[in-house]
C-alpha positions as CSV (number, residue, x, y, z in Angstrom):
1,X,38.7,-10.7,62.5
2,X,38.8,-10.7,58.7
3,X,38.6,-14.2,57.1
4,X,38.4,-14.5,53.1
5,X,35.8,-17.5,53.0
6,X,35.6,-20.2,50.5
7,X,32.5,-22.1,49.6
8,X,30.2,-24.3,47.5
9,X,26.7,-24.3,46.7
10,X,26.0,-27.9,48.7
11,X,26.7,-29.4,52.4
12,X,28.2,-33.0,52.9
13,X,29.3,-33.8,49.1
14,X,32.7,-35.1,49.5
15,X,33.4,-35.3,45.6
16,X,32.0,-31.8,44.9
17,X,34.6,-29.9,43.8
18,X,32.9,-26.4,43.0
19,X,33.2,-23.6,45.3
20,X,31.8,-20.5,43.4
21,X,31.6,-17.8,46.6
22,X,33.9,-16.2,48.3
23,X,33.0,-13.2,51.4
24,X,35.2,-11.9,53.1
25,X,34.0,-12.6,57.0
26,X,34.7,-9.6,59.4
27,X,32.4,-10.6,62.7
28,X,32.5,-14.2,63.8
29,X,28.6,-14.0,64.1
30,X,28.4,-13.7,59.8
31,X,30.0,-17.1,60.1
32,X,26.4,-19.3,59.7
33,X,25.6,-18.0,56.7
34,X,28.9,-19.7,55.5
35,X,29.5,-22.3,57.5
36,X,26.1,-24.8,56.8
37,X,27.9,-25.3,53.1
38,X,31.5,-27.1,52.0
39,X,34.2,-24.8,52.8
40,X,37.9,-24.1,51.9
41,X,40.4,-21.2,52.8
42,X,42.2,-22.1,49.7
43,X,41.7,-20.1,46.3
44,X,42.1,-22.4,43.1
45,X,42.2,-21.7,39.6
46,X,38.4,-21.5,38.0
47,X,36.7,-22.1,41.6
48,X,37.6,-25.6,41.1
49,X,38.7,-27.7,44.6
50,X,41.9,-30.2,42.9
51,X,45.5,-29.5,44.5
52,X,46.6,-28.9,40.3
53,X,44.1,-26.0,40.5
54,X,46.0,-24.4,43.8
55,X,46.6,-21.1,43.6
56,X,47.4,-19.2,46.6
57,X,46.7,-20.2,50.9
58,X,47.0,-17.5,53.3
59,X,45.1,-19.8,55.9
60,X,46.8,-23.5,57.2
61,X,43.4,-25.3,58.5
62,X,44.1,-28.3,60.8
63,X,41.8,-31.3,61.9
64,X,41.8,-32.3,66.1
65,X,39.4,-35.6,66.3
66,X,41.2,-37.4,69.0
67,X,41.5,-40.6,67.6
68,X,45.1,-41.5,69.5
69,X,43.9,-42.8,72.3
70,X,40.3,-43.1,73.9
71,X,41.5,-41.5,77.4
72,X,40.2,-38.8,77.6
73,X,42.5,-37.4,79.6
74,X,44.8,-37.2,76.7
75,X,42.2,-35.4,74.5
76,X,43.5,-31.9,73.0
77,X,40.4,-30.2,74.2
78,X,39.2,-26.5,72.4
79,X,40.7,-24.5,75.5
80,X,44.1,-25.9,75.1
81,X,44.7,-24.3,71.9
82,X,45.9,-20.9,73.0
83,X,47.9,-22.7,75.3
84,X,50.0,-24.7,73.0
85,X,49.7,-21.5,70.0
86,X,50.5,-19.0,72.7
87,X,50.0,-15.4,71.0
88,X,48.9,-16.9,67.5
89,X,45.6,-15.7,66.2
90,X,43.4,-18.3,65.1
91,X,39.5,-20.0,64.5
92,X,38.3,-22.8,66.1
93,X,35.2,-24.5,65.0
94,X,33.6,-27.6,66.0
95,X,33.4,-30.4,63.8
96,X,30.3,-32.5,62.5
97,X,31.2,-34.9,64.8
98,X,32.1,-33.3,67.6
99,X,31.2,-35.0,70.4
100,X,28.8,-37.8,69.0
101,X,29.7,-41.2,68.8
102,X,31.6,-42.4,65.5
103,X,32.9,-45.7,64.2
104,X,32.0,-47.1,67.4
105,X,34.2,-44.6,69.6
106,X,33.3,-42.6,72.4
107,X,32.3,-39.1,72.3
108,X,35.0,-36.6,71.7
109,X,36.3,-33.6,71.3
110,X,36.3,-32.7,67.2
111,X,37.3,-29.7,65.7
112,X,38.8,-27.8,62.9
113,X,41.6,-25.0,63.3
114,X,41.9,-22.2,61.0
115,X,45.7,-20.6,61.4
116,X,47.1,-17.6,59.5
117,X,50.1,-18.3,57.7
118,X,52.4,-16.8,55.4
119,X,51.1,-16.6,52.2
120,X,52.1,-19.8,50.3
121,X,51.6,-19.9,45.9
122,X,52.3,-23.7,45.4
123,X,50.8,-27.1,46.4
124,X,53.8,-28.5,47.5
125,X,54.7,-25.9,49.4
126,X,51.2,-26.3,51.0
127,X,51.5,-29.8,51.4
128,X,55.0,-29.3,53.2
129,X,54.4,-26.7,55.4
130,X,51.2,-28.6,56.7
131,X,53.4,-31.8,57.2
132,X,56.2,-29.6,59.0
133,X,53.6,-28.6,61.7
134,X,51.6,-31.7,61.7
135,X,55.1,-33.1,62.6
136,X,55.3,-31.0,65.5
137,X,52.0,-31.4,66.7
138,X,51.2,-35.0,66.3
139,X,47.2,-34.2,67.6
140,X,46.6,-32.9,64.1
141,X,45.0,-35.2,61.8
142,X,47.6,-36.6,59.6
143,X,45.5,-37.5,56.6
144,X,43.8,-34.1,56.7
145,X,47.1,-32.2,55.0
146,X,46.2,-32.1,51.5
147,X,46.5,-28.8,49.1
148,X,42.9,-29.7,48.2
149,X,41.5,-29.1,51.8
150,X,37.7,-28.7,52.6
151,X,35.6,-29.5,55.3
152,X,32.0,-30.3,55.5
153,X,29.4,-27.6,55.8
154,X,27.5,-27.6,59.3
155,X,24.4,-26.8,60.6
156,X,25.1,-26.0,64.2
157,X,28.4,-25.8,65.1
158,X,30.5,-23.7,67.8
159,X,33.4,-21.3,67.3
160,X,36.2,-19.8,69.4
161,X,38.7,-17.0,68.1
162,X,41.6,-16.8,70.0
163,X,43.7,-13.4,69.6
164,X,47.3,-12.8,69.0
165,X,49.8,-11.1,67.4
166,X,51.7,-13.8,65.4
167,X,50.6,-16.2,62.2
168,X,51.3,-19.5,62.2
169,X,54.3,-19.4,59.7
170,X,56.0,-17.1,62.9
171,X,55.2,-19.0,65.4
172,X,56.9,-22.4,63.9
């Protein structure tokens, strides 16, 4: 597993829009030294997190709250994944609110999925391919799609990788 890891210097600031550090992440137990700030997969122009500053994805990173329905029969749960992306490699990593109430729901399965894709250079090219699969796979968050994508750092969280041999972009 190599992962080229974006972050900031803070956890839980939704308008910071600095991320300074980048390591490159071989062994999915480096990942808490990351992981506890704001992260992004994206590389923008000058560190600086705006979807005018987007330089370059190699990573598509998609949200899975649940919120469709509260039977939780009908919840994508973390094992499903390599089900439905049969053969593609990706990271799965629980959200902050994975399974704690929020906004007066029910407990629930919440997590992030980090695909690789082919590399895309353009915002709108971002913003498009992530609509394309979203459209697909109508479980994915549809207001998490953005060119400007980061997710909140997390104290404790868990993580799955789930082999394979294709990227995103070849599996779609």
């Amino acid at each position: 597993m190599e992962l080229k890891f974006i972050y900031a210097n803070c956890t839980g600031k939704k308008k910071n829009c600095l991320y300074p550090n980048t390591a490159i992440v071989n062994d999915i137990n480096e990942l808490p030294k990351y992981m506890k700030y704001d992260y992004t997969f994206i590389e923008f122009k000058n560190n600086y997190r705006d979807k005018d500053n987007f330089i370059r994805s190699v990573y598509a990173t998609f949200d899975v709250d649940n919120t469709n329905t509260d039977d939780p029969n009908e919840w994508i749960q973390i094992a499903d994944i390599p089900k439905i992306f049969e053969d593609v490699w990706c990271l799965v990593v629980t959200s902050t609110n994975h399974m704690k109430i929020k906004e007066g729901r029910s407990p629930r399965p919440k997590f992030h999925i980090v695909f690789r894709i082919n590399e895309i250079t353009t915002a709108q090219g971002y913003k498009d391919f992530m609509k394309k699969v979203q459209k697909k796979y109508t479980f994915f968050d549809p207001q998490a799609l953005d060119a400007a994508r980061f997710m909140f750092g997390c104290p404790k969280f868990d993580t799955f990788v789930f082999d394979g041999k294709m990227n995103l972009t070849e599996f779609i």
